[in-house]
N, CA, C and O atoms as a GROMACS GRO file, in nm:
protein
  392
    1UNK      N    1  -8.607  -5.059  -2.473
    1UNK     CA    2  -8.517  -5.118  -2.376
    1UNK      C    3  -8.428  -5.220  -2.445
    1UNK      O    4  -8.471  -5.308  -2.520
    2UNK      N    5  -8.284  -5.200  -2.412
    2UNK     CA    6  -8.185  -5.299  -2.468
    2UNK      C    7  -8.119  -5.412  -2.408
    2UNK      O    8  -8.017  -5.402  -2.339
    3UNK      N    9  -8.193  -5.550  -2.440
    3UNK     CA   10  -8.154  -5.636  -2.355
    3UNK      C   11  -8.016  -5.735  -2.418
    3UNK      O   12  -7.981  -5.850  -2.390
    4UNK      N   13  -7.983  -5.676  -2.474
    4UNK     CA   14  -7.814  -5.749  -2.562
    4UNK      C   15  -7.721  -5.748  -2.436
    4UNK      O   16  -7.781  -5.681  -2.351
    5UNK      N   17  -7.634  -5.780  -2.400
    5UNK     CA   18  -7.537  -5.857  -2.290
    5UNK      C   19  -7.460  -5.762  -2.393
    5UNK      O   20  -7.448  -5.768  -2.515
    6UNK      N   21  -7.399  -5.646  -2.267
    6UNK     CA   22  -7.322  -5.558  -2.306
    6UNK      C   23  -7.196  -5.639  -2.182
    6UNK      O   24  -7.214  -5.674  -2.066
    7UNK      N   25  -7.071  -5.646  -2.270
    7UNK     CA   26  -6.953  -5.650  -2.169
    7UNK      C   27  -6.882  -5.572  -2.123
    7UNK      O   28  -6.811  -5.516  -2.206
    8UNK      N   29  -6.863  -5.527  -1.965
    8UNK     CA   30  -6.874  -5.398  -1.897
    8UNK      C   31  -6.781  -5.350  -1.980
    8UNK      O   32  -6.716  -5.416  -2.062
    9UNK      N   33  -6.774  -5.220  -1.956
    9UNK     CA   34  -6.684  -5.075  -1.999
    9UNK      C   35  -6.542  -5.060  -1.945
    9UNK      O   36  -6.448  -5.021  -2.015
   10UNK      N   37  -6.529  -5.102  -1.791
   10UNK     CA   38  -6.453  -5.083  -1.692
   10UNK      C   39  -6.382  -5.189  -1.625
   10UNK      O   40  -6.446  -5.211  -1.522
   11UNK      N   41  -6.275  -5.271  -1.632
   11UNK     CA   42  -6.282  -5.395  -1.545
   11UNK      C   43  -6.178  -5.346  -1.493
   11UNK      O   44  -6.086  -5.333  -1.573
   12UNK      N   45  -6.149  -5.302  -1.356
   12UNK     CA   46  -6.014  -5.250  -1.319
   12UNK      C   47  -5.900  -5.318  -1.306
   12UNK      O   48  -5.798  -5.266  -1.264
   13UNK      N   49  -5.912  -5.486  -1.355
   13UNK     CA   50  -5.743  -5.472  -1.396
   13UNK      C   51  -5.702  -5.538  -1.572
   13UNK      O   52  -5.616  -5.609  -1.623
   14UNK      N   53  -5.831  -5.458  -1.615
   14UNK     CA   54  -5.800  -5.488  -1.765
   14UNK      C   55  -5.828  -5.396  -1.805
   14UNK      O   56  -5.909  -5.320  -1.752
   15UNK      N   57  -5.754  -5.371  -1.939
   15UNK     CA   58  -5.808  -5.203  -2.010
   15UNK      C   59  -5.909  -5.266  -2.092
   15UNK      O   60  -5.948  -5.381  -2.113
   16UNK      N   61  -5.939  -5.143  -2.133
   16UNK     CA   62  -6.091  -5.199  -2.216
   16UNK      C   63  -6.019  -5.256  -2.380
   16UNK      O   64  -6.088  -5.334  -2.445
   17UNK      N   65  -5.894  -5.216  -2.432
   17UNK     CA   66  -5.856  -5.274  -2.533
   17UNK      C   67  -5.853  -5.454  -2.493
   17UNK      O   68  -5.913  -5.536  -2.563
   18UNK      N   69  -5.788  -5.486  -2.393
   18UNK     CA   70  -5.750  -5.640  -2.384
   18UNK      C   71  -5.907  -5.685  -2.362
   18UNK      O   72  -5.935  -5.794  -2.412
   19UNK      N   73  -6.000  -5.625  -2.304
   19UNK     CA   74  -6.118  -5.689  -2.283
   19UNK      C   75  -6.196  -5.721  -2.440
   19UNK      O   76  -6.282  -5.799  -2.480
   20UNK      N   77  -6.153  -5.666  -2.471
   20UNK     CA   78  -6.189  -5.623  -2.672
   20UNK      C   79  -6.142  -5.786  -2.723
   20UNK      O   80  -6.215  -5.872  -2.771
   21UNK      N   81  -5.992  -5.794  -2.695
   21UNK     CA   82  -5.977  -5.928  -2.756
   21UNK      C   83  -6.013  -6.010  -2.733
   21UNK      O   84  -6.063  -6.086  -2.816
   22UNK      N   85  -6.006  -6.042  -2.577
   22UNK     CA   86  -6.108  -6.146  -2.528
   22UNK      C   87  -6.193  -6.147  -2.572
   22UNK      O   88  -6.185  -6.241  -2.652
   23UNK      N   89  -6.290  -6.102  -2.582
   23UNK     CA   90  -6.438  -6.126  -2.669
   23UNK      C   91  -6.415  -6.191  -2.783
   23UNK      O   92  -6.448  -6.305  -2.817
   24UNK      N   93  -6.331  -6.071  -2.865
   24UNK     CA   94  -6.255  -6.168  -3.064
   24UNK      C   95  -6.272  -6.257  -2.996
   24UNK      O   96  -6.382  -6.312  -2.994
   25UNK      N   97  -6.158  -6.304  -2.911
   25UNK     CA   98  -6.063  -6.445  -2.952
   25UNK      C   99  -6.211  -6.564  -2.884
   25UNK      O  100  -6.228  -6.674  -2.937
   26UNK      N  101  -6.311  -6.511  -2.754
   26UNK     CA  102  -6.397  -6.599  -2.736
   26UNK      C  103  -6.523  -6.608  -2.859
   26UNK      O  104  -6.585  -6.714  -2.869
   27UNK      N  105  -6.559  -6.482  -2.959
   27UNK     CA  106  -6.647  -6.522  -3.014
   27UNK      C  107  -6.553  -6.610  -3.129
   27UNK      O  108  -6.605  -6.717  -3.159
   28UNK      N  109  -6.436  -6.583  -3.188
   28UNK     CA  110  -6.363  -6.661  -3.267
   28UNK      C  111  -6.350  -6.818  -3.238
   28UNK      O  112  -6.347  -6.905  -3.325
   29UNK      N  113  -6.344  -6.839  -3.105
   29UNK     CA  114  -6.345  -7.008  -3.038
   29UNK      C  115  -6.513  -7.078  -3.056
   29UNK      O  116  -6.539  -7.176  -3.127
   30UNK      N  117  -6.585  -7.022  -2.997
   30UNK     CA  118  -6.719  -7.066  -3.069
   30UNK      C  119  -6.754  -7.028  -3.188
   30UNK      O  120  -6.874  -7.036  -3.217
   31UNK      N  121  -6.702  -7.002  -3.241
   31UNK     CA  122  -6.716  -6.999  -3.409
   31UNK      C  123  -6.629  -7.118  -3.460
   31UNK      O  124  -6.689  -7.187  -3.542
   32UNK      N  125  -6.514  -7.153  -3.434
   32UNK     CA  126  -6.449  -7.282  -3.481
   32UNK      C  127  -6.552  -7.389  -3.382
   32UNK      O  128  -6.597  -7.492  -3.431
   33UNK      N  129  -6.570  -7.363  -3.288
   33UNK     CA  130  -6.590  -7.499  -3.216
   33UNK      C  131  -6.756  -7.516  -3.296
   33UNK      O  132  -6.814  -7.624  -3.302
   34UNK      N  133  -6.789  -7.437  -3.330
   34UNK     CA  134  -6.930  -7.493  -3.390
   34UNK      C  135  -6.935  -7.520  -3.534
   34UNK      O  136  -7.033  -7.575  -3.583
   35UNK      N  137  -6.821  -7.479  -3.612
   35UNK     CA  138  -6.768  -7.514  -3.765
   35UNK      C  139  -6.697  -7.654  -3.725
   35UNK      O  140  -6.689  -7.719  -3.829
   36UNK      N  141  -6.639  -7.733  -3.609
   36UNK     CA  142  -6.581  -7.817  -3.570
   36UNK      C  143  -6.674  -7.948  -3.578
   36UNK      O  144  -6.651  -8.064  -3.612
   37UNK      N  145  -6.789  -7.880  -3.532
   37UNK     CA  146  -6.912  -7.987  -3.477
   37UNK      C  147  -6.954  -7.989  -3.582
   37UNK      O  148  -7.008  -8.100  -3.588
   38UNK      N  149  -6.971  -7.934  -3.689
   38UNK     CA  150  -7.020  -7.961  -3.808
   38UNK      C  151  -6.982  -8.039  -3.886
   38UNK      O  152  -7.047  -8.134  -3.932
   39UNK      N  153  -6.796  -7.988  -3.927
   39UNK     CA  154  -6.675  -8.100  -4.021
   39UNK      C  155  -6.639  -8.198  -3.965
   39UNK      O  156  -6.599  -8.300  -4.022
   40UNK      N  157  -6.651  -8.180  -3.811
   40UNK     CA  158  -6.558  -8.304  -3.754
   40UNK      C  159  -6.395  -8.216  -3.750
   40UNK      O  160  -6.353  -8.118  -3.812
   41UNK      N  161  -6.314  -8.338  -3.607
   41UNK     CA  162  -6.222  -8.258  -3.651
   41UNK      C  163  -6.230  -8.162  -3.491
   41UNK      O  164  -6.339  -8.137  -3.439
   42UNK      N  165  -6.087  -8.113  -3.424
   42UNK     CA  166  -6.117  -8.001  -3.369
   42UNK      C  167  -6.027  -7.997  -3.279
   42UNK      O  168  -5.934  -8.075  -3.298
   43UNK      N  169  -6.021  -7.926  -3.176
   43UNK     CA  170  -5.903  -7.953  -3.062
   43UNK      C  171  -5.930  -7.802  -3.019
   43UNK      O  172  -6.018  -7.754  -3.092
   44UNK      N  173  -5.890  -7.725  -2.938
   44UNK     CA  174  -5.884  -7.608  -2.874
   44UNK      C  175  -5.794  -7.542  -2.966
   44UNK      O  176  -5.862  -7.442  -2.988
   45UNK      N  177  -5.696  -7.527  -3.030
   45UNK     CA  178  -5.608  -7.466  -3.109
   45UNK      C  179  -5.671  -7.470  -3.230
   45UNK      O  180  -5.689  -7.356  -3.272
   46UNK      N  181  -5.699  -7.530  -3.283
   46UNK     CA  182  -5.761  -7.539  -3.437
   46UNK      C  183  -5.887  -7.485  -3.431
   46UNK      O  184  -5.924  -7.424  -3.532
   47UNK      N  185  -5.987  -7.496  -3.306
   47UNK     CA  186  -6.084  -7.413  -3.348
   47UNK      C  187  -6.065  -7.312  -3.318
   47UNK      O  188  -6.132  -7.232  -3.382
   48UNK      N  189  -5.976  -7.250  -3.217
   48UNK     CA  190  -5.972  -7.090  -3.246
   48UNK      C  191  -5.900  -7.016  -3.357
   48UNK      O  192  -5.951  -6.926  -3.424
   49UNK      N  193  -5.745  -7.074  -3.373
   49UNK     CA  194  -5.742  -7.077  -3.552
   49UNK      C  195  -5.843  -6.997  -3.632
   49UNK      O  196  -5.872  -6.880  -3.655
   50UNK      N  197  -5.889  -7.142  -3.669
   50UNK     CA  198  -6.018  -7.136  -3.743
   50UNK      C  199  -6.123  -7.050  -3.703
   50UNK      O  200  -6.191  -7.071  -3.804
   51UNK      N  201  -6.203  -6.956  -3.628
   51UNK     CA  202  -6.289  -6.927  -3.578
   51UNK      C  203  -6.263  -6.752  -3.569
   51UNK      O  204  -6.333  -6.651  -3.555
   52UNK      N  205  -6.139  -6.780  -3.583
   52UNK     CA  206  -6.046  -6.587  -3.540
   52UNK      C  207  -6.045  -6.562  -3.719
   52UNK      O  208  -6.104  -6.468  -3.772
   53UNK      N  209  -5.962  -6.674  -3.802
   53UNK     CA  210  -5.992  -6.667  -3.934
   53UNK      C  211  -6.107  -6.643  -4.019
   53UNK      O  212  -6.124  -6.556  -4.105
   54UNK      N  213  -6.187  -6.745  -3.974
   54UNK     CA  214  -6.340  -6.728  -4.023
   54UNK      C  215  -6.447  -6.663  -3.963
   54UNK      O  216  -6.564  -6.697  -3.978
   55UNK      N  217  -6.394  -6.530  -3.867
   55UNK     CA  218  -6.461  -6.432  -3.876
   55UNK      C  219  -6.435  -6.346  -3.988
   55UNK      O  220  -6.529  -6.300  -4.054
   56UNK      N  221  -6.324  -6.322  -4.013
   56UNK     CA  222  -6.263  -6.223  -4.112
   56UNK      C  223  -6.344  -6.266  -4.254
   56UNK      O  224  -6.399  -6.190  -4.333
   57UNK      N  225  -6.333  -6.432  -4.261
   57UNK     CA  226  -6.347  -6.459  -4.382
   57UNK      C  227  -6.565  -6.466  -4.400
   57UNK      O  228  -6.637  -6.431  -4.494
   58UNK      N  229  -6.585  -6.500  -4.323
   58UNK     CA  230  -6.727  -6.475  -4.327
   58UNK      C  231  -6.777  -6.371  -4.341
   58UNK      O  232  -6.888  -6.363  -4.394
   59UNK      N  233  -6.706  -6.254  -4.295
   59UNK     CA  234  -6.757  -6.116  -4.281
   59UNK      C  235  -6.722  -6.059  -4.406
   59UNK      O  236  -6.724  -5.940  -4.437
   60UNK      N  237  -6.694  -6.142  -4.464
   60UNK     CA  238  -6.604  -6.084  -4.614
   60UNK      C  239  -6.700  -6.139  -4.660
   60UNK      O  240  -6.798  -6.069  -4.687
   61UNK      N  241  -6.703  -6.248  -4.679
   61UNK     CA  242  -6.828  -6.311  -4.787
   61UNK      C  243  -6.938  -6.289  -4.763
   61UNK      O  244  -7.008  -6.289  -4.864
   62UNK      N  245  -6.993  -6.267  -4.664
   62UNK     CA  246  -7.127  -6.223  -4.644
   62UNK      C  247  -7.134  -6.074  -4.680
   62UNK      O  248  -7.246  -6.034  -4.715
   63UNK      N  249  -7.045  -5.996  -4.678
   63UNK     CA  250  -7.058  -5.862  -4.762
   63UNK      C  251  -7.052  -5.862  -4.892
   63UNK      O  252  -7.142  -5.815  -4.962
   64UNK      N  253  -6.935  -5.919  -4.941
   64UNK     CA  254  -6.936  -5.926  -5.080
   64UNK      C  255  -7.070  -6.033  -5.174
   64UNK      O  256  -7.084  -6.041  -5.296
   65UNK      N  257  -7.133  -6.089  -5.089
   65UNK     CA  258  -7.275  -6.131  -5.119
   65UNK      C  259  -7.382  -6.072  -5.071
   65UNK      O  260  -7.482  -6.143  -5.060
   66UNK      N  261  -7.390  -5.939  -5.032
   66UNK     CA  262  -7.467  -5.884  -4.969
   66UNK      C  263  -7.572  -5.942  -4.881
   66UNK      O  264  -7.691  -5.921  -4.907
   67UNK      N  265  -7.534  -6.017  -4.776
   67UNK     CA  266  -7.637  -6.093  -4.682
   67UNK      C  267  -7.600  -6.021  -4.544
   67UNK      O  268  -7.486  -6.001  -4.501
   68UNK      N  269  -7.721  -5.986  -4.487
   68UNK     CA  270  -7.739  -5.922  -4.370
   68UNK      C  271  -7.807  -6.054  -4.271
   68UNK      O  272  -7.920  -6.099  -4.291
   69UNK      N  273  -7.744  -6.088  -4.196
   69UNK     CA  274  -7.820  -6.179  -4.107
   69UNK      C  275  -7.922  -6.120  -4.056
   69UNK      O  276  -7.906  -5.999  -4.037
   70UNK      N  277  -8.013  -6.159  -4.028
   70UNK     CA  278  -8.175  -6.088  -3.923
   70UNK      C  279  -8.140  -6.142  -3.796
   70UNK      O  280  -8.214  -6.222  -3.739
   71UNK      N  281  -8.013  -6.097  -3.741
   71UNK     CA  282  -7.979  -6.156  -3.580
   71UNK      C  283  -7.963  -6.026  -3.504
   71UNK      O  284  -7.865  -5.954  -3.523
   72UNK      N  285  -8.081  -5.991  -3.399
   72UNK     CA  286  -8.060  -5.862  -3.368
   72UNK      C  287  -7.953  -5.867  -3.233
   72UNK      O  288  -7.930  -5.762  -3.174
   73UNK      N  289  -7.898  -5.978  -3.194
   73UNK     CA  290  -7.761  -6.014  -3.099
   73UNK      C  291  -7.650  -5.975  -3.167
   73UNK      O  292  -7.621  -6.046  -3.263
   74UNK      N  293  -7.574  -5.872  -3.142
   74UNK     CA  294  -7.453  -5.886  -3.210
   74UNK      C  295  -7.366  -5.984  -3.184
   74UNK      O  296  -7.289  -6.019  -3.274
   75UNK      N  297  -7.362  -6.032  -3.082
   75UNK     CA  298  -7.242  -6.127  -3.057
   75UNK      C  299  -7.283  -6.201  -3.094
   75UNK      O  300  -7.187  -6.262  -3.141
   76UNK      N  301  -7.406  -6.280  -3.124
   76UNK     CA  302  -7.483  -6.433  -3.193
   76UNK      C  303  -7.436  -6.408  -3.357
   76UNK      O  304  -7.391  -6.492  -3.435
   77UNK      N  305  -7.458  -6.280  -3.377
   77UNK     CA  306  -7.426  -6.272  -3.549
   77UNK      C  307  -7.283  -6.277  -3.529
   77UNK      O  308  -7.226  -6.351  -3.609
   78UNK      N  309  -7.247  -6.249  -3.489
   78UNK     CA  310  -7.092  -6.232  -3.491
   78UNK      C  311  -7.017  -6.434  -3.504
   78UNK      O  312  -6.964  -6.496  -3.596
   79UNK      N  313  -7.048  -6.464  -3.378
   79UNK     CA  314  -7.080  -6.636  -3.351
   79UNK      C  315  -7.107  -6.669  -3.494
   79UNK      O  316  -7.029  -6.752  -3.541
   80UNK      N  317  -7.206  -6.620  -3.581
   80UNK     CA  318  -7.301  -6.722  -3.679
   80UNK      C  319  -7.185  -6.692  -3.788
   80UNK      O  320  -7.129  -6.773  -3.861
   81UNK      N  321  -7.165  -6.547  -3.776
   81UNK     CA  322  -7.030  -6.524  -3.917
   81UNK      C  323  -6.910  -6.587  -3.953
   81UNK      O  324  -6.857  -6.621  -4.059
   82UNK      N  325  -6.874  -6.596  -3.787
   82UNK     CA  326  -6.772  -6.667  -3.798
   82UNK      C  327  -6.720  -6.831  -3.792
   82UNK      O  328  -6.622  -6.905  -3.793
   83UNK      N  329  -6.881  -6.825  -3.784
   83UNK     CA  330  -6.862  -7.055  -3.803
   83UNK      C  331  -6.935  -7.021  -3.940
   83UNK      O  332  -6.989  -7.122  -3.984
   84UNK      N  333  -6.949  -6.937  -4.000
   84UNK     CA  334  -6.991  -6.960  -4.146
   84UNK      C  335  -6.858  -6.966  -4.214
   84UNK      O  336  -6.830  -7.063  -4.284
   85UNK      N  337  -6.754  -6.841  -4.190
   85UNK     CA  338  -6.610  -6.853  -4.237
   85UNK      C  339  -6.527  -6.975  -4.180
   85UNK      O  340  -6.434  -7.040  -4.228
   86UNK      N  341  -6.580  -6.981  -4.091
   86UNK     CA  342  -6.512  -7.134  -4.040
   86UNK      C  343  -6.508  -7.266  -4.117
   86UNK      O  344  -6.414  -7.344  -4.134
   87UNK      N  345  -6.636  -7.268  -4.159
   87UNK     CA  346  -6.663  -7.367  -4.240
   87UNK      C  347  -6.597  -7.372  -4.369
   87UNK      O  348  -6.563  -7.472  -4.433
   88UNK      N  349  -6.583  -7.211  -4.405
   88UNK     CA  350  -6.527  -7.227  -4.537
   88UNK      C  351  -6.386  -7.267  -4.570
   88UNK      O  352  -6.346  -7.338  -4.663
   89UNK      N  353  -6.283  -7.173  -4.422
   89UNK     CA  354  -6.201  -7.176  -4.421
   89UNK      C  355  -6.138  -7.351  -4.388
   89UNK      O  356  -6.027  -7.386  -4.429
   90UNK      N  357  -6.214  -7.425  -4.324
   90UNK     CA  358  -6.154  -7.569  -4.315
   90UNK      C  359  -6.191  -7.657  -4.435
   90UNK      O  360  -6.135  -7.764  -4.460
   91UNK      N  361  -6.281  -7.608  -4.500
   91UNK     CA  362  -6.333  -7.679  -4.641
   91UNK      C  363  -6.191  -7.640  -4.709
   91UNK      O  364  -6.103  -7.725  -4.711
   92UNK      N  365  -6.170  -7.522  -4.760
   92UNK     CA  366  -6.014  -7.462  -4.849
   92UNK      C  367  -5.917  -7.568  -4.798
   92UNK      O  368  -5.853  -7.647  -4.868
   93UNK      N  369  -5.916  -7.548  -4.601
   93UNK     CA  370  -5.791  -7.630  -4.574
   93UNK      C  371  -5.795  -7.767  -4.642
   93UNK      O  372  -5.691  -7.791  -4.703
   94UNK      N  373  -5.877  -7.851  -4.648
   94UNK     CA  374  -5.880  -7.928  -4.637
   94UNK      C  375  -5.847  -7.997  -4.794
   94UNK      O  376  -5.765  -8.087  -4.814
   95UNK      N  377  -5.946  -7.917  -4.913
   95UNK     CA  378  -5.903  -7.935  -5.025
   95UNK      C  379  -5.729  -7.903  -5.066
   95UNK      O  380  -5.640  -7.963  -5.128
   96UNK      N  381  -5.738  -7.813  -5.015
   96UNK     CA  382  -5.562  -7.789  -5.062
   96UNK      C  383  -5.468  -7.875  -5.019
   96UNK      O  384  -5.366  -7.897  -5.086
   97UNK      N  385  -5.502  -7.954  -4.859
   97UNK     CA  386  -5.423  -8.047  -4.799
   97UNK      C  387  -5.423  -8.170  -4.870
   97UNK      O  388  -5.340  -8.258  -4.845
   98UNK      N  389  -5.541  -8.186  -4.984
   98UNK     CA  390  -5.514  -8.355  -5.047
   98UNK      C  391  -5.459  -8.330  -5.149
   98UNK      O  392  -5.422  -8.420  -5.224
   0.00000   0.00000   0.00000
């Protein structure tokens, strides 16, 4: 039995592509907002920024380091990837900005 929080299939006045981003762009916002709470730092724009970025970039580094999270939630791993890239990505910002 699969108890993962599936987000419906069907919403009749959204196609299932726009429902797609919503998810990105909400697991991308708690991914900055919890890389936020970590650096300090944050605002609604910058952590989604950051959070839409550092999915990409987490999911990169965690492949190219071969690390498999043991999170059987996809959307929690997804969340964890992308405040991992989050983190990285505002660490870069931040060095390059001084």
């Amino acid at each position: 039995m699969n108890n993962h929080p599936i987000p419906p299939e069907n919403i009749p006045f959204m196609s299932q592509d726009l429902t797609q981003i919503l998810i990105f762009l909400g697991i991308g916002l708690v991914a900055g907002w919890l890389a936020g709470l970590v650096l300090g730092g944050g605002g609604l724009l910058r952590n989604l920024v950051a959070g839409v970025i550092g999915v990409f970039v987490g999911g990169y580094v965690l492949k190219l380091a071969n690390i498999n999270l043991p999170i059987d939630n996809p959307y929690l791993s997804q969340i964890i990837t992308g405040a991992i890239g989050a983190l990285i990505v505002i660490v870069v910002a931040r060095v390059i900005a001084k």
